[in-house]
C-alpha positions as CSV (number, residue, x, y, z in Angstrom):
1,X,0.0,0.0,0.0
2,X,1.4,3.8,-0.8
3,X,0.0,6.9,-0.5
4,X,0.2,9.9,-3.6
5,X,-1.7,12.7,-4.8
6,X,-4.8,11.2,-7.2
7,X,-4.8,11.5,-10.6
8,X,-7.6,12.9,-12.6
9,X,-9.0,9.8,-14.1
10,X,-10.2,8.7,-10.3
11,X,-12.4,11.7,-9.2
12,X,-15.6,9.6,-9.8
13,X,-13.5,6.4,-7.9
14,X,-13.1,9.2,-4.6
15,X,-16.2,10.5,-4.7
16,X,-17.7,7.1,-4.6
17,X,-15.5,6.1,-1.9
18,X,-16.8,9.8,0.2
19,X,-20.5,8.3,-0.7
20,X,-19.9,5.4,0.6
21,X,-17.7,6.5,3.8
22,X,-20.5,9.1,4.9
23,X,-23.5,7.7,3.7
24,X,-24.0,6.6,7.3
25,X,-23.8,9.7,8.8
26,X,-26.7,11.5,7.0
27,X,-29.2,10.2,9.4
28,X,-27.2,11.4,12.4
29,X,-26.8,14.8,11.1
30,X,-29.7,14.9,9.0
31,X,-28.4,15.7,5.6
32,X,-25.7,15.0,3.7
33,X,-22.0,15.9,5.1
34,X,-19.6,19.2,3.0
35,X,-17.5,16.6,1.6
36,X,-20.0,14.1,0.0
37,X,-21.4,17.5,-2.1
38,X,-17.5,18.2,-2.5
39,X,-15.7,19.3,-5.9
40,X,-13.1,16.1,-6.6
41,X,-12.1,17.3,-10.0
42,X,-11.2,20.5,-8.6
43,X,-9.1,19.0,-5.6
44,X,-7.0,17.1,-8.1
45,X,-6.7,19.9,-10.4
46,X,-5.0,21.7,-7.0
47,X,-2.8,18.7,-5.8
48,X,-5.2,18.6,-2.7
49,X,-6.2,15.0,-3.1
50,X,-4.2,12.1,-2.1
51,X,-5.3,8.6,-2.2
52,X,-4.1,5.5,-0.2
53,X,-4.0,3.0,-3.0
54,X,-3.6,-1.1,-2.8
55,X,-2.8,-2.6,-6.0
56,X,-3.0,0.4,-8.5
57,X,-6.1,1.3,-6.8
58,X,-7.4,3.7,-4.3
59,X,-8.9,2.4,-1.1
60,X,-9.1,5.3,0.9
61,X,-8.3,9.2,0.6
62,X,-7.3,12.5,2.5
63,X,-8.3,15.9,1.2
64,X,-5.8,18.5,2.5
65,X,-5.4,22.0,2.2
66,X,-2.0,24.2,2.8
67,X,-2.4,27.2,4.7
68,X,0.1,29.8,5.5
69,X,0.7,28.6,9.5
70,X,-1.3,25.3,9.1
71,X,-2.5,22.4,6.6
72,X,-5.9,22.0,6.5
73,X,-7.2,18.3,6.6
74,X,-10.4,18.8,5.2
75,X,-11.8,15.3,4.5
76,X,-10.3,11.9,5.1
77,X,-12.2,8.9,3.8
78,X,-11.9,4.8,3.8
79,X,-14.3,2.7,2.1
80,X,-16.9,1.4,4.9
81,X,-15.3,-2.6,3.9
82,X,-12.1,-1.5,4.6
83,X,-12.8,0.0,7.6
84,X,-10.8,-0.9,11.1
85,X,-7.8,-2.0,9.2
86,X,-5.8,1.3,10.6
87,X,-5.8,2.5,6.8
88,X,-7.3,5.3,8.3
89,X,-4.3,5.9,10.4
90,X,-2.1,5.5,8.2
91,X,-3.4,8.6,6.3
92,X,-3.4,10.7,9.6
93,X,0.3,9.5,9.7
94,X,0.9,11.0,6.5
95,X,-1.1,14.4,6.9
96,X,1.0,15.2,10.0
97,X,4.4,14.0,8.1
98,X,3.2,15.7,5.0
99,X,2.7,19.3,7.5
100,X,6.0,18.7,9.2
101,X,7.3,18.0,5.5
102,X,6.3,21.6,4.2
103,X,7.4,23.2,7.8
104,X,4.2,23.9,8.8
105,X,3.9,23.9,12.6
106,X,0.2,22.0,12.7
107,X,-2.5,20.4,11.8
108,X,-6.2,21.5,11.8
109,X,-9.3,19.9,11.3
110,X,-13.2,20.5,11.7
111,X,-16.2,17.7,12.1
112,X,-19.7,17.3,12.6
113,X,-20.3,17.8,16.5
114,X,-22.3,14.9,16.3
115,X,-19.8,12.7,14.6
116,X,-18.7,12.2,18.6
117,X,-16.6,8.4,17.3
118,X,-14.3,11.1,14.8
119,X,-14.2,13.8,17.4
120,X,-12.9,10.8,20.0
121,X,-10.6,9.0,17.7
122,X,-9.0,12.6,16.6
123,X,-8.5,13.7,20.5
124,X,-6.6,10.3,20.9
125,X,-4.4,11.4,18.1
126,X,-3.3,13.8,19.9
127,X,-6.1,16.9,18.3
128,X,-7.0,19.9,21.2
129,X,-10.4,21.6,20.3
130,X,-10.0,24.6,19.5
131,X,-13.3,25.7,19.2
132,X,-16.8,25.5,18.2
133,X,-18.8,27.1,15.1
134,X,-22.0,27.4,12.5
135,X,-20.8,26.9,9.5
136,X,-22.8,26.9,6.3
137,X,-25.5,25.2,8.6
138,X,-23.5,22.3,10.4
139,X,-22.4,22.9,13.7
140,X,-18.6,22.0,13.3
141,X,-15.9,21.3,16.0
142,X,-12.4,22.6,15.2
143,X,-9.7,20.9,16.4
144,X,-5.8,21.2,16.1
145,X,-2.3,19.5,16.6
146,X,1.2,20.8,16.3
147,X,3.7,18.8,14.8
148,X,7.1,18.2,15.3
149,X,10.3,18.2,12.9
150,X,8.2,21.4,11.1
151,X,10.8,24.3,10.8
152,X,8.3,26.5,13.1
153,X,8.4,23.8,15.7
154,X,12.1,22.8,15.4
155,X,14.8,24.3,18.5
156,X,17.0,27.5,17.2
């Protein structure tokens, strides 16, 4: 398995893979999640889409965004059959790598606050809420963590 940016050909494969990721959380929040309604084409186009692929072929993805003083993980995404095999993980290992990579000092994230199991499973990862919002009409928790070996983190 190996993790790089998604090529143009596979928007319709990641969107599928979002559908099918958060297709159980539209009942909980009672409509349908930012990134299900999300532009993949356009987060190629941008290099903001990376895909965890397993024999030529994407099995899970991360959407991230670089930010002057932070990246941005927007979405992250694993096909509901592939779920609990810490492929997920593996991406969250790469979005920190990939911030301390570009010398950016952390990572931020928002969620549904009623997507409690992500909220949980990003505050053992080490993630601090930073805060809580309305956004577009979803009540989203922001969370953060700073990364080490980032130039803004590193010892002078």
């Amino acid at each position: 398995m190996s993790i790089r940016q998604a090529w143009p050909e596979e928007a319709p494969v990641l969107a599928a893979i979002v559908e099918r990721a958060y297709a159980p959380w539209v009942p909980v929040i009672g409509r349908r999640p930012m990134p299900m309604e999300d532009d993949y084409p356009g987060r190629i186009a941008a290099g903001e889409a990376w895909v965890l692929e397993e024999a030529g072929a994407p099995v899970a993805l991360v959407v991230i965004e670089q930010h002057p003083d932070h990246l941005l993980l927007d979405n992250i995404a694993v096909d509901p059959a592939r779920q609990g095999r810490g492929e997920g993980q593996m991406l969250l290992d790469f979005v920190e790598a990939e911030a301390a990579r570009r010398g950016l000092p952390e990572v931020r994230l928002y969620t549904n606050i009623l997507m409690e199991r992500n909220i949980a499973l990003y505050a053992r990862r080490g993630y601090a809420e930073t805060g809580r919002e309305v956004q577009k009409g979803f009540s989203r928790v922001f969370m953060a963590k700073p990364v080490s070996g980032s130039a803004a983190t590193a010892p002078r």
